[in-house]
Residue, then its C-alpha position, 0 to 999 in steps of 0.5 A: x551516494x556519491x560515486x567514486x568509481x566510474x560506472x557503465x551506463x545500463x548496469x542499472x536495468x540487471x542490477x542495483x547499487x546497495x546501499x550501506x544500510x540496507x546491508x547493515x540490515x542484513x545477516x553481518x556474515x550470511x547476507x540473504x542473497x548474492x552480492x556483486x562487485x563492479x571490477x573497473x579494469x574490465x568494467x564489469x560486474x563479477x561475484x563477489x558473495x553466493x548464498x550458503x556462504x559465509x563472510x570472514x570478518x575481513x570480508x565483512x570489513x572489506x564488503x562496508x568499504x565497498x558499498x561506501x564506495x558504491x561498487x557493490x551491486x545486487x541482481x535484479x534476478x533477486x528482486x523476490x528476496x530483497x522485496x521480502x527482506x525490506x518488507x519487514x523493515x520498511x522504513x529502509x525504502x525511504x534511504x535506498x535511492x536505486x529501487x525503482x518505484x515499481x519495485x518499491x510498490x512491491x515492497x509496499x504491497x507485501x509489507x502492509x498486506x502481511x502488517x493488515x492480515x496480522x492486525x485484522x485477525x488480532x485487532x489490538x493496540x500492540x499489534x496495530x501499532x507495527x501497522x501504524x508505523x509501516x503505514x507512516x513510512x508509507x505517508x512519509x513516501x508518499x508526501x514528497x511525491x504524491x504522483x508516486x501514489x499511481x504506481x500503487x494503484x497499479x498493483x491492486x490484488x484481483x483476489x479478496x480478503x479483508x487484508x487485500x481489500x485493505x490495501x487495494x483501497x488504501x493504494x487507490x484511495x490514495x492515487x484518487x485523493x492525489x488526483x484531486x489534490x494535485x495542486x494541493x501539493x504542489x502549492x502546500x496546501x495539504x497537511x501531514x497529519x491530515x494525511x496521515x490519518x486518511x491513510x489510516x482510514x483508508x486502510x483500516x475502513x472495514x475495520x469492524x469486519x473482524x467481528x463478523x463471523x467468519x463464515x458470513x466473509x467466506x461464504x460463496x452463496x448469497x447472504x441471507x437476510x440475518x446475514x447481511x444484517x449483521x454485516x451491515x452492522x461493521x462501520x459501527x463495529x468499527x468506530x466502536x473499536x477506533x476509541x480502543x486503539x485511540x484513533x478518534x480522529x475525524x479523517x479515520x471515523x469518516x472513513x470507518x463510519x461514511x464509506x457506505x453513505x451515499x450522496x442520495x441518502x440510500x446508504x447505512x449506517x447513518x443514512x446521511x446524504x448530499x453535503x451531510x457526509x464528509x468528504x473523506x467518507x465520500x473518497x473511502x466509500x468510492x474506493x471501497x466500491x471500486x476495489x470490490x466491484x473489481x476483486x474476486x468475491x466468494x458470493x460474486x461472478x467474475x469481477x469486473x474490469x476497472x472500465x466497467x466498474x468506473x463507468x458504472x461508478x460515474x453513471x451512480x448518482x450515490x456518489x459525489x459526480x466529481x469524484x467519479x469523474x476523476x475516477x475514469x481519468x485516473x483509471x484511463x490514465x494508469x491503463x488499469x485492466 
């Protein structure tokens, strides 16, 4: 947006320019939040709208010019509001230029939980639909910027639920697949719908949890072996399910089907091994692993750190040692506790 007014430097730490459609998005007459007007006499931000009120249609005219114009701001004090507002319409990250990239993870973070916890508990084409077009906002993000995947990968939820899971290994599946392919990028060499469709199965992995009862997910005691049985029955509960939704994509079903294979052929279902396995199999079983050791579980003690759980992971020959390896930079590199 460009501006036509002379702004303070520093205004950008307590407040944001809003931009013109993020607030054709809001209510025309009782915007969800206060909104705040930069006076160029004074040089100050002063108010210019408070919740509970209500615009006259002059001030709603008035408040378009405005935000053209660039003066009109929203309190970073607000962000909780604003996060939750976007999240149901995701697709406005991509043309709001002022968030900063922490805030927009929390944009994502609540959007794709709540778009995950809607589809895990009605797995349906209607409504996976709204998560596929949410998680497509997310690649499209995503692809212009990889190195953005990091700040994603900061915000992994240290308490389990299928919802949580899904997108704590979506974000740091990302963040490791960027790691490995950074070049990839940078060079082009990386092509969308691929992306696309590890972003998908990455997020959608334990997809065929849904048809495991519910108490065997939520009980605190060790699983019996009946139990455990048929939870190892879930990636091909999930790949039985991908041809429902038409998703019977090789990126996805190396995913769904791969992520408890491992390299030494002492996983399931297929007990595949070594180079017999798919390489986005191997990605999404590592991240699953990571983000499981390192969550809070009914049937588990504590959970633990991200060190511990990637110096663990690089000592396990189940997985692929490059990719392990990568694993204790990334978490080295982003600091993750």
């Amino acid at each position: 947006m460009s501006m036509k007014h002379e702004i303070t430097d520093g205004l950008n730490e307590e407040y944001y320019q809003i931009n013109p459609d993020i607030l054709g998005s809001f209510n025309k007459f009782r915007p969800p939040l206060n909104l705040y007007r930069f006076d160029e006499n004074v040089a100050r931000i002063i108010p210019y709208y408070k919740v509970g009120g209500r615009l006259s249609n002059e001030q709603i005219e008035e408040l378009a010019e405005l935000t053209k114009e660039g003066i009109i701001f929203v309190s970073r004090d607000d962000h909780p509001v604003y996060v939750k507002h976007i999240s149901y319409q995701l697709d406005l990250v991509l043309v709001d230029k002022n968030l900063k990239e922490r805030e927009i993870g929390d944009i994502f973070t609540q959007a794709l939980t709540r778009r995950c916890k809607e589809f895990f508990e009605q797995p349906v084409p209607i409504v996976f639909d709204k998560l596929w077009t949410d998680m497509m906002v997310l690649t499209e993000y995503l692809f212009n910027d990889i190195h953005r995947s990091r700040a994603l990968a900061r915000r992994l939820n240290k308490e389990y639920s299928l919802e949580t899971h899904a997108v704590n290994t979506g974000f740091f599946g990302l963040a490791l697949y960027g790691a490995m392919r950074k070049r990839d990028f940078e060079e082009g060499g990386v092509k969308r719908k691929m992306f696309d469709r590890m972003t998908a199965g990455l997020f959608l992995h334990d997809l065929g949890m849904t048809k495991v009862p519910s108490f065997i997910l939520q009980k605190s005691k060790p699983l019996t072996g009946e139990e455990r049985a048929k939870v190892n029955q879930h990636p091909m509960l999930g790949y039985q399910m991908l041809a429902k939704l038409d998703l019977k994509y090789p990126e996805v079903e190396e995913c769904v089907v791969g992520h408890h294979e491992r390299v030494t052929g002492n996983g399931y279902p297929q007990k595949k091994s070594g180079d017999t396995m798919g390489y986005f199999g191997k990605l999404c079983g590592l991240a699953d692993s990571f983000c499981a050791m390192t969550s809070k579980r009914p049937f588990r003690g504590d959970p633990m750190t991200a060190e511990e759980a990637a110096n663990k992971l690089l000592m396990d020959k189940g997985y692929d040692p490059t990719m392990t390896g990568m694993l204790r930079k990334l978490v080295t590199d982003l600091k993750l506790k």
